[in-house]
C-alpha positions as CSV (number, residue, x, y, z in Angstrom):
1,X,20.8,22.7,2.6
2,X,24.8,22.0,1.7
3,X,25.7,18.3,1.9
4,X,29.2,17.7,2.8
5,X,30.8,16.6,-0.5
6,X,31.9,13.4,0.8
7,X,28.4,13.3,2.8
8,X,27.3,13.7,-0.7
9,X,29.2,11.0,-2.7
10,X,27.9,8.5,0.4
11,X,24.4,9.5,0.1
12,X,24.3,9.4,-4.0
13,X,26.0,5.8,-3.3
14,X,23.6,4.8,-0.5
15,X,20.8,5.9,-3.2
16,X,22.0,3.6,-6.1
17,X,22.2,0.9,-3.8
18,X,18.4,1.2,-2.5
19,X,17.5,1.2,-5.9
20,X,19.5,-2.0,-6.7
21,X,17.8,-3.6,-3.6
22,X,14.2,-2.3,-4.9
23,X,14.7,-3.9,-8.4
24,X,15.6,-7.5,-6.2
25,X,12.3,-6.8,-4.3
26,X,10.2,-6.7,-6.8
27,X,10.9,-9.9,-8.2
28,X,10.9,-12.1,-4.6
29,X,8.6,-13.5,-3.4
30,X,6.7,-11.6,-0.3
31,X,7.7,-14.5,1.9
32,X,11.4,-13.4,1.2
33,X,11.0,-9.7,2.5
34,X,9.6,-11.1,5.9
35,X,12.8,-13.3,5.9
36,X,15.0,-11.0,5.1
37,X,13.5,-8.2,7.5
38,X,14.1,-11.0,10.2
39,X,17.5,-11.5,9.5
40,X,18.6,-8.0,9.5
41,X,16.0,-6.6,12.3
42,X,19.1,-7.7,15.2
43,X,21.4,-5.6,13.2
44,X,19.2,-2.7,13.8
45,X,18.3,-3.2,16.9
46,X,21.5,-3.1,18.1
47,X,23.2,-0.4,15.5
48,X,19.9,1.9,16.3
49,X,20.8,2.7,19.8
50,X,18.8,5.9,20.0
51,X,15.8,4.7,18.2
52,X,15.7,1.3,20.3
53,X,15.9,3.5,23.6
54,X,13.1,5.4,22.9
55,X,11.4,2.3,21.5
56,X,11.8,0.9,24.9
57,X,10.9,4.0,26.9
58,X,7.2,4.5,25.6
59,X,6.3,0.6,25.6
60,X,7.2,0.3,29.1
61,X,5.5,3.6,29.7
62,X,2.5,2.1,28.4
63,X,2.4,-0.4,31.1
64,X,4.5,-3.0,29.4
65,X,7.2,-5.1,31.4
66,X,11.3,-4.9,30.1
67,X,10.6,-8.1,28.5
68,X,7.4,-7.8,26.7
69,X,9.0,-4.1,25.3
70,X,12.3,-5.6,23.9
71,X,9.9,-8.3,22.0
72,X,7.2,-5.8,20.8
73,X,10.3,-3.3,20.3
74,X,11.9,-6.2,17.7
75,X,8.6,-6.7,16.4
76,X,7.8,-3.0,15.2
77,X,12.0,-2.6,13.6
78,X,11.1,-5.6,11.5
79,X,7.8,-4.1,10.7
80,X,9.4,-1.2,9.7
81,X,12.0,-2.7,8.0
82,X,9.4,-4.2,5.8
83,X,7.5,-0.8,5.2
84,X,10.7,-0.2,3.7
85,X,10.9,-2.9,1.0
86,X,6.7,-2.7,0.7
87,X,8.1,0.8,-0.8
88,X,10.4,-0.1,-2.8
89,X,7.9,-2.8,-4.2
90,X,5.0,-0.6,-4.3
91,X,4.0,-0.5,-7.7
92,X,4.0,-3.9,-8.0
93,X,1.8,-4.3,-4.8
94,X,-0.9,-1.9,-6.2
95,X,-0.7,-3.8,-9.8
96,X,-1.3,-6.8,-7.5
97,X,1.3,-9.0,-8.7
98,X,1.6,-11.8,-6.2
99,X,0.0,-10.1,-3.7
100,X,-3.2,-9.7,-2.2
101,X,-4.7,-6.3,-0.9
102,X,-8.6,-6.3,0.7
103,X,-10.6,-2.9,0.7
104,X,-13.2,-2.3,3.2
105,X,-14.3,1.3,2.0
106,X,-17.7,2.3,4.0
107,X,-20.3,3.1,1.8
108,X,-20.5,7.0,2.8
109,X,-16.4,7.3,2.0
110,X,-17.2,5.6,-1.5
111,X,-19.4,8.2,-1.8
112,X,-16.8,10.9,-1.4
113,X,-14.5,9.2,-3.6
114,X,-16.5,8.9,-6.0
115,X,-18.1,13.0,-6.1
116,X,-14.4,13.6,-5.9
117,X,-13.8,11.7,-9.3
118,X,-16.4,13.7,-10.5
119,X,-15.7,17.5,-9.2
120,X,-17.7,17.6,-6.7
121,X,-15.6,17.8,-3.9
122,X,-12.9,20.2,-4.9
123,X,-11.4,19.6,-1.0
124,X,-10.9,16.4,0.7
125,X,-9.3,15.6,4.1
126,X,-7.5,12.3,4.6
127,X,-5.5,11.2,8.1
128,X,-4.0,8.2,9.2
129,X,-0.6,7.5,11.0
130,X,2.5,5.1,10.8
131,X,0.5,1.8,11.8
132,X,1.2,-1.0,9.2
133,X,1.8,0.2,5.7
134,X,1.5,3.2,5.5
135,X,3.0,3.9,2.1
136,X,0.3,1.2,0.8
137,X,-2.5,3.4,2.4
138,X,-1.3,6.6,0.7
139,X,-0.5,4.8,-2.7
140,X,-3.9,3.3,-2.5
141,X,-5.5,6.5,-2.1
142,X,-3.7,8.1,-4.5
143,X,-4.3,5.4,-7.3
144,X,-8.6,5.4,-6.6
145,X,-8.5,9.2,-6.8
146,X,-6.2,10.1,-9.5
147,X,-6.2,11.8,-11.4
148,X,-6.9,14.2,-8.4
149,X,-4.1,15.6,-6.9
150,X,-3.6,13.4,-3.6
151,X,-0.4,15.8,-1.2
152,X,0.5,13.7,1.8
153,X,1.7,15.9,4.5
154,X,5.2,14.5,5.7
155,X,9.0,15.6,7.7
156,X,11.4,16.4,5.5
157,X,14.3,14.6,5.1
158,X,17.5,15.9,6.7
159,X,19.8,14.7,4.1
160,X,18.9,16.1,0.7
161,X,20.4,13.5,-0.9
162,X,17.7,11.1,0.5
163,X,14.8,13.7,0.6
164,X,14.9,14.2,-3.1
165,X,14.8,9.7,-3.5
166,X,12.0,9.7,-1.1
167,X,9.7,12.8,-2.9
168,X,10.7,10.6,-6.0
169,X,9.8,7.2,-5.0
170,X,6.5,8.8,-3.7
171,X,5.8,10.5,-6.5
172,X,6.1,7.2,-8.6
173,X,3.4,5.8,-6.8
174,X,1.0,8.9,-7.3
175,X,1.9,11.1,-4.0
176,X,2.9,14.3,-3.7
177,X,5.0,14.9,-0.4
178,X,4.7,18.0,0.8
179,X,7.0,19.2,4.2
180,X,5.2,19.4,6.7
181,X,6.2,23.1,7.7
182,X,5.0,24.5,5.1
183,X,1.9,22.6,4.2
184,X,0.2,25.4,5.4
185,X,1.4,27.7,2.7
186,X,0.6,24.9,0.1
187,X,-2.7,24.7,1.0
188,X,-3.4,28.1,1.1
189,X,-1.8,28.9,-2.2
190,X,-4.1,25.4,-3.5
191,X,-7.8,26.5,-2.4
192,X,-6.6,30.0,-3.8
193,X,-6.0,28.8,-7.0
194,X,-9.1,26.3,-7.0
195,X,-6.7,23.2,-7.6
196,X,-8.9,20.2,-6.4
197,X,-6.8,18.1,-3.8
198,X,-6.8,15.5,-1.5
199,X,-4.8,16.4,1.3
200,X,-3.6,13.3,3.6
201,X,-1.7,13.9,7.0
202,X,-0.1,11.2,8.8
203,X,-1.2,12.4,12.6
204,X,0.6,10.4,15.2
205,X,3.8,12.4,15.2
206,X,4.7,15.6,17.6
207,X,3.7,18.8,15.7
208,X,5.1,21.6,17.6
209,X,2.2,24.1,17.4
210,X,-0.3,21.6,17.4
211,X,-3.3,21.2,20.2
212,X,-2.7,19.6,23.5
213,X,-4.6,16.4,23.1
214,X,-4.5,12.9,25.3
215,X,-2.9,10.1,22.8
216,X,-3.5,6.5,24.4
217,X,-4.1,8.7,27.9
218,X,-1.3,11.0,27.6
219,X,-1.2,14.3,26.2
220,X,0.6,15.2,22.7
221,X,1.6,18.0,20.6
222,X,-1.4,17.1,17.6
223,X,-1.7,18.5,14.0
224,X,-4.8,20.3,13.9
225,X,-4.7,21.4,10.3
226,X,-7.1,18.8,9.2
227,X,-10.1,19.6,11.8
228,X,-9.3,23.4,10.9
229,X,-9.6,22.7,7.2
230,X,-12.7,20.4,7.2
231,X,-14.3,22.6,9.7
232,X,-13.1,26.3,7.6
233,X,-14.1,24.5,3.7
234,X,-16.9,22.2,5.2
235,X,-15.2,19.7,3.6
236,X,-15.4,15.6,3.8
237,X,-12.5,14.4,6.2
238,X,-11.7,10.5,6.5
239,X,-9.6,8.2,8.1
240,X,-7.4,5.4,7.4
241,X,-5.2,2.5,7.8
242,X,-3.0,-0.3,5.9
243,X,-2.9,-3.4,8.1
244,X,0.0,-6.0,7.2
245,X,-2.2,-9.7,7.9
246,X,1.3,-11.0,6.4
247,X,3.9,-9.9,3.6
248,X,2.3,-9.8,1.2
249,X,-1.0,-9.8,2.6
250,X,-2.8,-5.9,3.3
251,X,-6.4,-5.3,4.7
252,X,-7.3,-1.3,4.0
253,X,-9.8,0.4,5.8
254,X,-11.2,4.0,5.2
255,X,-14.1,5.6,6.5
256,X,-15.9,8.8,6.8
257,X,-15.8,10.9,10.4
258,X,-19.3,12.3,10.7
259,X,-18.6,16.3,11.3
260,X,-22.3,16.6,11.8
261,X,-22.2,17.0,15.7
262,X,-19.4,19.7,15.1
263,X,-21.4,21.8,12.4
264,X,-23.4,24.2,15.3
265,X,-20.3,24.3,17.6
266,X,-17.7,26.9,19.2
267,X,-15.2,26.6,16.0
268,X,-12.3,25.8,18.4
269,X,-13.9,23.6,20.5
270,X,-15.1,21.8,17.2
271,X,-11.3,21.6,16.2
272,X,-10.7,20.1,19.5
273,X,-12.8,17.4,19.5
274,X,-12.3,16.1,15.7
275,X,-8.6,16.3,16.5
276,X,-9.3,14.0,19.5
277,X,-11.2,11.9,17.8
278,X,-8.7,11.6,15.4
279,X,-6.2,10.2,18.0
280,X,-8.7,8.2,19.3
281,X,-9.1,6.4,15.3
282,X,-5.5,5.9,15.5
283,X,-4.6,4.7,19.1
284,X,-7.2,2.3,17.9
285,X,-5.1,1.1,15.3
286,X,-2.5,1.4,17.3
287,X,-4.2,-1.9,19.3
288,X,-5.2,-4.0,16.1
289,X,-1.6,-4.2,15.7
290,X,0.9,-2.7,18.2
291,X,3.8,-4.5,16.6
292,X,3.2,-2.2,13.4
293,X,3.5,1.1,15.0
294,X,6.8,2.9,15.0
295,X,7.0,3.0,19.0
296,X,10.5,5.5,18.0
297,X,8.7,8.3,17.8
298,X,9.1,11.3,20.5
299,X,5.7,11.3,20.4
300,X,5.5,12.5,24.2
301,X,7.1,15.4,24.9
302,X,7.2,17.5,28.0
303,X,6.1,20.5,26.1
304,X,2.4,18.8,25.6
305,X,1.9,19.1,29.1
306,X,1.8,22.5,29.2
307,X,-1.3,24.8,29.1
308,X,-3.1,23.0,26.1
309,X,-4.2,26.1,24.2
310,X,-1.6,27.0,21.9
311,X,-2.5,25.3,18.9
312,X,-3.1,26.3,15.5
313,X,-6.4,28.2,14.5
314,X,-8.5,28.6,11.9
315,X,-6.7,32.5,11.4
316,X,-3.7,30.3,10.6
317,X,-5.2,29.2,7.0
């Protein structure tokens, strides 16, 4: 993609400046990144028009009055704001440097991880979605399973400029990003060339030929890819999430879905309901902490109303 070359100058300077603000937040304090998310969360809010529109569009959708919206709304900008410096920060949060990070890994995903450390499970299928940290629950993953391959499934920047810092930043934390358009061709060209990998996809986002499927009671456009591959490679597929208790202060949790029920199944029906289970794992989330989501999201679209058989299949891999 061509940048503008004064686009370009911009974006090179926007970049040096993240990183100067990443080497200040990795030296303060966690207390000092919820401060200073506070402080510039207004800012946002108000600069963000689109963003905060839509923000307020699917709380109050949800059943949630003007008021109670603009506060969760404010809420999930800081929280995001602070996935931001969490980021930048990262490899001092997994090093545990003035921070505290609590596991709760069910005993039958410990048991993945570990025939993964030991080549045993050549194919592994993670999913989660933009509730708390994210970032934290990918680097996590990344840094029990290395020196496995871990390829988190994510949008492509617009602006080059800032797609290259963000494949970067990720891949300094132990994550390959892979766009999520052609994820499909990665994988493929993966499991073709036996490479073992853990393949993570963050699933709360529209996916344009994904299935039809409700998402806290309303149909959306899902990724199917990672009931299709579990189901196609008969592989283990868990789920995950970061919650932020406080800056500075992460509770992970990762378990195993049971694909047992789906094993004797119509294939596509099988894809169906591990995809909705899926949703279900993360709407959950969604109501440990509502104030962590990104509530910006189109994640409703008029499209995933429509006759909900158009989705990916396993002829697709």
């Amino acid at each position: 993609m061509k940048v503008n070359p004064v686009h370009g100058v911009l974006s090179h300077a926007a970049v040096m400046s993240i990183r100067g603000l990443g080497a200040v937040v990795k030296i303060l304090p966690p207390v000092f990144w919820g401060a200073l998310a506070s402080a510039l969360t207004p800012f946002l809010w108000l600069v963000l028009s689109t963003h905060r529109r839509r923000t307020l569009k699917n709380l109050m959708d949800t059943g949630r009055s003007r008021t109670q919206a603009c506060s969760l709304g404010l809420a999930c900008f800081r929280s995001n704001l602070l996935v931001f410096f969490e980021s930048l920060a990262m490899k001092r949060i997994i090093e545990r440097r003035g921070v505290r990070v609590e596991r709760r890994i069910s005993a039958n995903a410990e048991k993945t991880f570990r025939r993964t450390l030991d080549g045993k499970e050549p194919i592994v299928i993670g999913v989660s979605g933009h509730v708390g940290v994210w970032e934290l629950m990918g680097a996590e993953t990344a840094n029990m399973l290395a020196p496995t391959t871990v390829a988190v499934s994510a949008r492509r920047a617009k602006n080059p400029v800032f797609n290259d810092y963000l494949v970067g930043l990720r891949k300094s934390y132990g994550m390959d990003h892979i766009d999520k358009e052609v994820m499909i061709r990665y994988v493929i060209k993966m499991i073709r060339k036996k490479v073992p990998h853990v393949y993570v996809f963050l699933c709360d986002q529209h996916f344009r030929r994904g299935e039809k499927i409700p998402f806290m009671k309303k149909n959306a456009c899902t990724v199917s890819m990672p009931a299709i591959l579990a189901i196609k490679y008969n592989c283990p597929l868990f789920m995950g999430r970061c919650i932020r208790r406080a800056p500075g202060d992460y509770l992970i949790e990762i378990d195993l879905l049971d694909l047992t029920p789906y094993t004797n199944i119509n294939q596509r029906e099988a894809v169906r309901l591990i995809t909705t289970e899926i949703n279900a794992y993360i709407a959950a989330s969604i109501e440990k902490a509502p104030e962590q989501w990104t509530w910006g999201h189109r994640r409703w679209r008029s499209c995933c109303e429509e006759d909900p058989r158009k989705g990916l299949s396993s002829g697709d891999l």
